[in-house]
C-alpha positions as CSV (number, residue, x, y, z in Angstrom):
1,X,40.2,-7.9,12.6
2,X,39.1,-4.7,12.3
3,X,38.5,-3.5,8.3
4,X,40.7,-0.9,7.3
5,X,39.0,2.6,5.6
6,X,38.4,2.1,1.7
7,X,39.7,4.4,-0.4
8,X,36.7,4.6,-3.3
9,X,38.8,5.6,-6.1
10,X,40.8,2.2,-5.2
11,X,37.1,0.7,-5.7
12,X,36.6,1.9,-9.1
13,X,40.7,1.0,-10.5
14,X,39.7,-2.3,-8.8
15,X,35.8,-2.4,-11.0
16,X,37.7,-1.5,-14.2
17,X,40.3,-4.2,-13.5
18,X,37.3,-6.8,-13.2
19,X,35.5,-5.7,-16.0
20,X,38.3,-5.3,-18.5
21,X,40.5,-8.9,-17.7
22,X,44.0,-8.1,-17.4
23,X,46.0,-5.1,-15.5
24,X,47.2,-4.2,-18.9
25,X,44.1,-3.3,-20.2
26,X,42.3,-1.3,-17.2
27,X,46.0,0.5,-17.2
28,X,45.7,1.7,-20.6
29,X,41.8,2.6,-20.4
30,X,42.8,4.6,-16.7
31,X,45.8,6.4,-18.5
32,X,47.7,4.6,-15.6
33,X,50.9,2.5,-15.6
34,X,50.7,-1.1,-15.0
35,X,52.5,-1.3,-11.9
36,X,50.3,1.3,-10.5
37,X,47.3,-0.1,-11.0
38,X,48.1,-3.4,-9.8
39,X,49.7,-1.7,-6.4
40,X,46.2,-0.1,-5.9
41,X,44.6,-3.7,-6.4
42,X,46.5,-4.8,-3.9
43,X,46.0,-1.9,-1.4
44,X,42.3,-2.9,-1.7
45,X,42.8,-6.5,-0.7
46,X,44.7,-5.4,2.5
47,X,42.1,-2.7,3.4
48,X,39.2,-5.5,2.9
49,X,41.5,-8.3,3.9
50,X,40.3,-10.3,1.3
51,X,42.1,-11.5,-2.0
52,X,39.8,-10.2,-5.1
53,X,41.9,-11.9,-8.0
54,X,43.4,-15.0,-8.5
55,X,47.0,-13.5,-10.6
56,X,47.9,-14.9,-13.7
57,X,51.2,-13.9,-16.5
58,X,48.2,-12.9,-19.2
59,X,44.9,-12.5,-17.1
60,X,43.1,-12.0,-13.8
61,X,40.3,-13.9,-12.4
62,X,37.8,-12.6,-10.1
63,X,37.8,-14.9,-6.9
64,X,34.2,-15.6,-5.7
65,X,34.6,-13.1,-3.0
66,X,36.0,-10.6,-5.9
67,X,32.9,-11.4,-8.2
68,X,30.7,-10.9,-5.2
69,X,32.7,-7.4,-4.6
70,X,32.3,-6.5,-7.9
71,X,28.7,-7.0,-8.5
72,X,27.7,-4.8,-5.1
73,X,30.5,-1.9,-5.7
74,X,29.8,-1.7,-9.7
75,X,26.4,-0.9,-8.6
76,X,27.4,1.7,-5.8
77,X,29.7,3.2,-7.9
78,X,27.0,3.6,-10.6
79,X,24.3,5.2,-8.1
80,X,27.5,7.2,-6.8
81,X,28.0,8.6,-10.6
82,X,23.9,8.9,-11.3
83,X,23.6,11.1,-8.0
84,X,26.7,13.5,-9.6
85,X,25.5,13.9,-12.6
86,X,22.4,14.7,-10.7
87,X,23.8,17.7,-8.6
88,X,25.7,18.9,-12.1
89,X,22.9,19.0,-13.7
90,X,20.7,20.5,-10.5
91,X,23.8,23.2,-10.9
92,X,23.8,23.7,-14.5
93,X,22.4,27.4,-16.3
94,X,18.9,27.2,-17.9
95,X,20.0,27.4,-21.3
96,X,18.2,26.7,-25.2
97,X,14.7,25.7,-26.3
98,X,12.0,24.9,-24.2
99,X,8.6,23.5,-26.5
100,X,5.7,23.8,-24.4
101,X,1.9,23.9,-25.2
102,X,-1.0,25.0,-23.1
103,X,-4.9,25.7,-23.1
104,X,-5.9,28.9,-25.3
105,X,-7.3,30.6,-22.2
106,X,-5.3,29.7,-19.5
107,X,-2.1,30.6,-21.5
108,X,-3.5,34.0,-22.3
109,X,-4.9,35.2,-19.0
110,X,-2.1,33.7,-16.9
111,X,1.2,31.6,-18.3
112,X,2.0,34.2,-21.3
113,X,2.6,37.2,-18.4
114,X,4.4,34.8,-16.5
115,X,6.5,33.4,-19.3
116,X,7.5,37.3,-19.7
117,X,8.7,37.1,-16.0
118,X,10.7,33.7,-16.3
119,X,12.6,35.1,-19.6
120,X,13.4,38.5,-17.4
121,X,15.2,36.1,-15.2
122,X,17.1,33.6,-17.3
123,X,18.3,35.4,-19.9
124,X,19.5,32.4,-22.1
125,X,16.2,30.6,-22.5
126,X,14.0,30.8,-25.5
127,X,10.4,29.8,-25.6
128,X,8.0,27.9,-28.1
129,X,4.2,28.6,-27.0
130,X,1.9,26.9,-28.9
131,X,-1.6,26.8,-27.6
132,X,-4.3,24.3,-28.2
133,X,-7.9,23.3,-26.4
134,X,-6.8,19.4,-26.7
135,X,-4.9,17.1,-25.0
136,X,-1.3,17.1,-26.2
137,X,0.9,13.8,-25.7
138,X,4.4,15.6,-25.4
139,X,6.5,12.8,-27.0
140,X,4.3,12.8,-30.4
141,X,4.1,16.4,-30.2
142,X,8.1,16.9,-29.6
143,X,7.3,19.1,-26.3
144,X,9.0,19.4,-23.7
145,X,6.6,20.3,-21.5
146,X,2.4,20.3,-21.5
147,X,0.3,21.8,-19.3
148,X,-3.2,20.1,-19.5
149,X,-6.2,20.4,-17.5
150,X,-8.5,17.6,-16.3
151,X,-7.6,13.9,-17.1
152,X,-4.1,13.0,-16.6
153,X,-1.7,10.7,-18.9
154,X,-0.3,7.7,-18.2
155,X,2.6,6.7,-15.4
156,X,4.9,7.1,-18.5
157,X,4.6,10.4,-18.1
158,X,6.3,12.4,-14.6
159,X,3.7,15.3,-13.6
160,X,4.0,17.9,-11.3
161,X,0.3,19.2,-10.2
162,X,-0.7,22.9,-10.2
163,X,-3.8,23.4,-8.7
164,X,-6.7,22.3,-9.8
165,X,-10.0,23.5,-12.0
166,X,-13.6,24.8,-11.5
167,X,-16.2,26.2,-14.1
168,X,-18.5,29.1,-12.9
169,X,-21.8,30.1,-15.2
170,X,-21.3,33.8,-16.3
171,X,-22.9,36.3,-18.6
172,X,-22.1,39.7,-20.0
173,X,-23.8,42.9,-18.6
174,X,-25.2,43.6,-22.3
175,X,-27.1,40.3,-22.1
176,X,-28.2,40.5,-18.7
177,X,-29.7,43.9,-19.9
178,X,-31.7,42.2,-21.9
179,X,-32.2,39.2,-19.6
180,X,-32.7,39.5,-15.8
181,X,-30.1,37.4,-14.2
182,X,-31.7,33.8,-13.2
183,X,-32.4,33.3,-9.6
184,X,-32.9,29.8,-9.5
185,X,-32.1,27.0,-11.7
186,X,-35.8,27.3,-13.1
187,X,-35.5,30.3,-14.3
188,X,-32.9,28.8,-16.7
189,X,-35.5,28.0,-19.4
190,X,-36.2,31.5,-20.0
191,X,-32.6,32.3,-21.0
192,X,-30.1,31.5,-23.5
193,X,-27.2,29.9,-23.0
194,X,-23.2,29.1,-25.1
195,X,-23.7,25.7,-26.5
196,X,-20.7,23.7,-27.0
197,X,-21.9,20.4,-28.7
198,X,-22.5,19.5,-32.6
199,X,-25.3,21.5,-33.9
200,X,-28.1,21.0,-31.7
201,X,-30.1,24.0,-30.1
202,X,-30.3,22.2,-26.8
203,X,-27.7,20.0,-24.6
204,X,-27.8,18.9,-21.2
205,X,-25.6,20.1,-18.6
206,X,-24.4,18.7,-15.0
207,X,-23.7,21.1,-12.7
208,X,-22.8,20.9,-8.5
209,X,-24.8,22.7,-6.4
210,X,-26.2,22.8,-2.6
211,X,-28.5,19.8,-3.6
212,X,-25.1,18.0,-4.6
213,X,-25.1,17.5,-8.5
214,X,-27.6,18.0,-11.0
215,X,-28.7,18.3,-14.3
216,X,-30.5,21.1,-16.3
217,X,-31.4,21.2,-20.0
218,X,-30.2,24.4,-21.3
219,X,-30.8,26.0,-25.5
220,X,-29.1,28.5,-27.6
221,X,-28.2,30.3,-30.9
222,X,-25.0,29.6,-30.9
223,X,-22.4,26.3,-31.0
224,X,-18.9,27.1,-30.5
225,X,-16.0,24.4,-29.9
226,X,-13.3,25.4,-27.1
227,X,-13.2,27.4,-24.2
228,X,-11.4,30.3,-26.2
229,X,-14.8,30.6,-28.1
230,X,-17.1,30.3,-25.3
231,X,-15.3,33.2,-23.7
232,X,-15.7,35.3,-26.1
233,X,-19.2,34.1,-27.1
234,X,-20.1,35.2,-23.2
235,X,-18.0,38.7,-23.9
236,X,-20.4,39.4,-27.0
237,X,-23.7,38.9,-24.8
238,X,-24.6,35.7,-26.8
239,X,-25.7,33.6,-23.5
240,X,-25.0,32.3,-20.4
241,X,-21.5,30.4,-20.6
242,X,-20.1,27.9,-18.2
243,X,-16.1,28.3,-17.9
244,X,-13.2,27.8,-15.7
245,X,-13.2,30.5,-13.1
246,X,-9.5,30.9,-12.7
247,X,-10.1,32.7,-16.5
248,X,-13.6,34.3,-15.8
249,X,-12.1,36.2,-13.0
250,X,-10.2,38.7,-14.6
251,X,-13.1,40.1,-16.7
252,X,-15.3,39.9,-13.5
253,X,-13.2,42.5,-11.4
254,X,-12.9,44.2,-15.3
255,X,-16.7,44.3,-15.0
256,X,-16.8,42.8,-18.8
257,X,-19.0,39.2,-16.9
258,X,-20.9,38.4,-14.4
259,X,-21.6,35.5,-12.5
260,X,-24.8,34.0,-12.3
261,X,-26.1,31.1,-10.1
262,X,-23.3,31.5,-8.1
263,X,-24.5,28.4,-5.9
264,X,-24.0,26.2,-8.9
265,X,-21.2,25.5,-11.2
266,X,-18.7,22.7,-11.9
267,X,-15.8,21.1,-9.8
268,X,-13.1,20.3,-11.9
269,X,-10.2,17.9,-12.5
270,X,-6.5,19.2,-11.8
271,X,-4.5,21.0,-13.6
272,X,-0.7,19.7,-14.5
273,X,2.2,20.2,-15.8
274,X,3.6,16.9,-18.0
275,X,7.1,16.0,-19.0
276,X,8.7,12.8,-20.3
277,X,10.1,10.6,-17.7
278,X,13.6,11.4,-18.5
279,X,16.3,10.8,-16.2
280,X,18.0,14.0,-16.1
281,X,15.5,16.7,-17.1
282,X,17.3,19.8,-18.9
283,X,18.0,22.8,-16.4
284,X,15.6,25.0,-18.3
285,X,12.6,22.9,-18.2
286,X,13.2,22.2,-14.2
287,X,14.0,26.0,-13.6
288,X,10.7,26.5,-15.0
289,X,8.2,23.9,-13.3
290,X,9.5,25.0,-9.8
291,X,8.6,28.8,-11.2
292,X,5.4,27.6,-12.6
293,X,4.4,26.0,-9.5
294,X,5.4,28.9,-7.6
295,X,3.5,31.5,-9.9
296,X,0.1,29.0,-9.5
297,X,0.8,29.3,-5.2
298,X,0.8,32.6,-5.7
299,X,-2.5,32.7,-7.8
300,X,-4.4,29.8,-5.3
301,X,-7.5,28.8,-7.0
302,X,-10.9,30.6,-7.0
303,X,-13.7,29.5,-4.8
304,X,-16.4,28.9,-7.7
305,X,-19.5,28.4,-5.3
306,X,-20.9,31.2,-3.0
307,X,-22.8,30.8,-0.1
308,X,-26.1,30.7,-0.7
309,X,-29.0,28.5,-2.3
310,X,-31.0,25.8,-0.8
311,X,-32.2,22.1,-1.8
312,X,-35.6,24.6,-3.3
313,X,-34.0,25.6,-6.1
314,X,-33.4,22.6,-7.6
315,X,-35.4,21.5,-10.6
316,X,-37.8,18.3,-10.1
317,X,-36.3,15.5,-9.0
318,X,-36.0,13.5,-12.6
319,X,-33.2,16.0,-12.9
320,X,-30.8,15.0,-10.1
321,X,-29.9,11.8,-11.6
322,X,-25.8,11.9,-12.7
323,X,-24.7,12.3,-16.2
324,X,-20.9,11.8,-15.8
325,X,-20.1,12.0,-19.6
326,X,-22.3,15.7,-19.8
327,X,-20.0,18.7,-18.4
């Protein structure tokens, strides 16, 4: 016998029936009179041909076929409700708050400009920026939203990707007055470069090059924590700096740095955008990642290494061993 077409709001009168134990009680929480509901219980047995509840003067009884019915349409009708609530939220207007933090550089070369271009368009979202060179969990921090470069969290966080990072070695024209650009990685121990570790005058750094990676001891006057500091310790001709080229670019068409070594630098990690797994993410914060990962297409990432440089300009060998933990 062929199954007749189910109607699905007969599926759900028939789910609160089940659930609630009586026709009396699913009438009164469906706003429905008795009699209805009942009749619509009944048009779902005849459509399935199948009985679903075993009537009584004071209560139903699911049937096993009913309890079998139940168990498979109470989910369906749940994934049913999930993918609505879905669509109305896909379709709601980016309204309120969204708490974001980002890297001090990154933010103020790039995301702060951009920020001014996602507000132009939707006009009832407000923004709280609050930058910082560490990584951020967004649940502790009450964000919404963290862009972080490098190592990722967890899985109990969702992230979308961005692109990903590179560090370049640059130096200001007034200290390259004073210092002939380096030509080869040997030349290194005549210059000076941005330290960024404790207090010591000399660290070691691991950079990529033609040779693959290696490392190079470098010195300096000056310690400074955070890539906001070695920027503008490389602006004010203190040394050599190594920094992510995606924020050195702007002041290298400025003519403010310049790159040096060009065949070596640093490949870096990626560069994301994290959120709390929630299941329905507010319209503002998902109007902004698919603008944020729009903006970052637009901008794809710099090429750190030019062409150029052979095996010879590596340091002795003892150098080429890996240092993972160095930058």
């Amino acid at each position: 016998m062929q199954q007749q077409q189910v109607d699905l709001n007969d599926v759900a009168v028939f789910n609160r029936v089940a659930e609630a134990g009586s026709f009396s009680a699913a009438a009164r929480e469906l706003g429905m009179p008795r009699a209805t509901v009942s009749r619509v219980v009944a048009r779902l047995e005849e459509a399935i041909g199948a009985q679903l509840l075993y009537r009584t003067t004071r209560r139903v009884e699911l049937t096993e076929l009913g309890r079998a019915y139940h168990a498979t349409t109470a989910h369906g009708l749940s994934l049913i409700g999930t993918a609505g609530e879905a669509v109305m939220a896909a379709r709601a207007e980016p309204v309120g708050l969204l708490r974001m933090t980002a890297p001090i550089n990154f933010a103020t070369m790039s995301l702060i400009p951009w920020i001014s271009e996602f507000l132009d368009q939707y006009g009832k979202v407000r923004i709280s920026l609050r930058l910082v060179d560490h990584p951020v969990d967004p649940i502790e921090e009450r964000v919404d939203l963290a862009i972080l470069a490098g190592r990722q969290p967890d899985s109990s966080y969702l992230t979308r990707r961005l692109g990903t990072s590179a560090l370049i070695l640059v130096a200001s024209p007034t200290y390259l007055s004073r210092h002939p650009a380096p030509v080869t990685l040997a030349d290194a121990g005549s210059h000076h470069f941005v330290l960024f570790s404790s207090d010591r005058s000399s660290e070691t750094w691991t950079l990529d090059g033609p040779e693959g990676r290696v490392e190079i001891e470098v010195a300096g006057r000056i310690n400074v924590s955070g890539p906001h500091a070695e920027l503008s310790a490389a602006l004010a001709g203190l040394g050599i700096a190594l920094l992510p080229a995606a924020v050195t670019m702007p002041y290298i068409a400025a003519g403010e740095l310049v790159q040096v070594l060009p065949a070596y630098g640093r490949q870096g990690g990626s560069i994301g955008a994290v959120f709390p797994a929630n299941r329905h993410q507010p319209a503002a914060l998902r109007a902004f990642l698919d603008f944020l990962v729009a903006k970052m297409a637009e901008h794809p990432p710099v090429k750190p290494f030019l062409a150029g440089g052979s095996s010879s300009q590596a340091i002795g060998r003892r150098h080429l061993s890996i240092n993972r933990n160095s930058r």
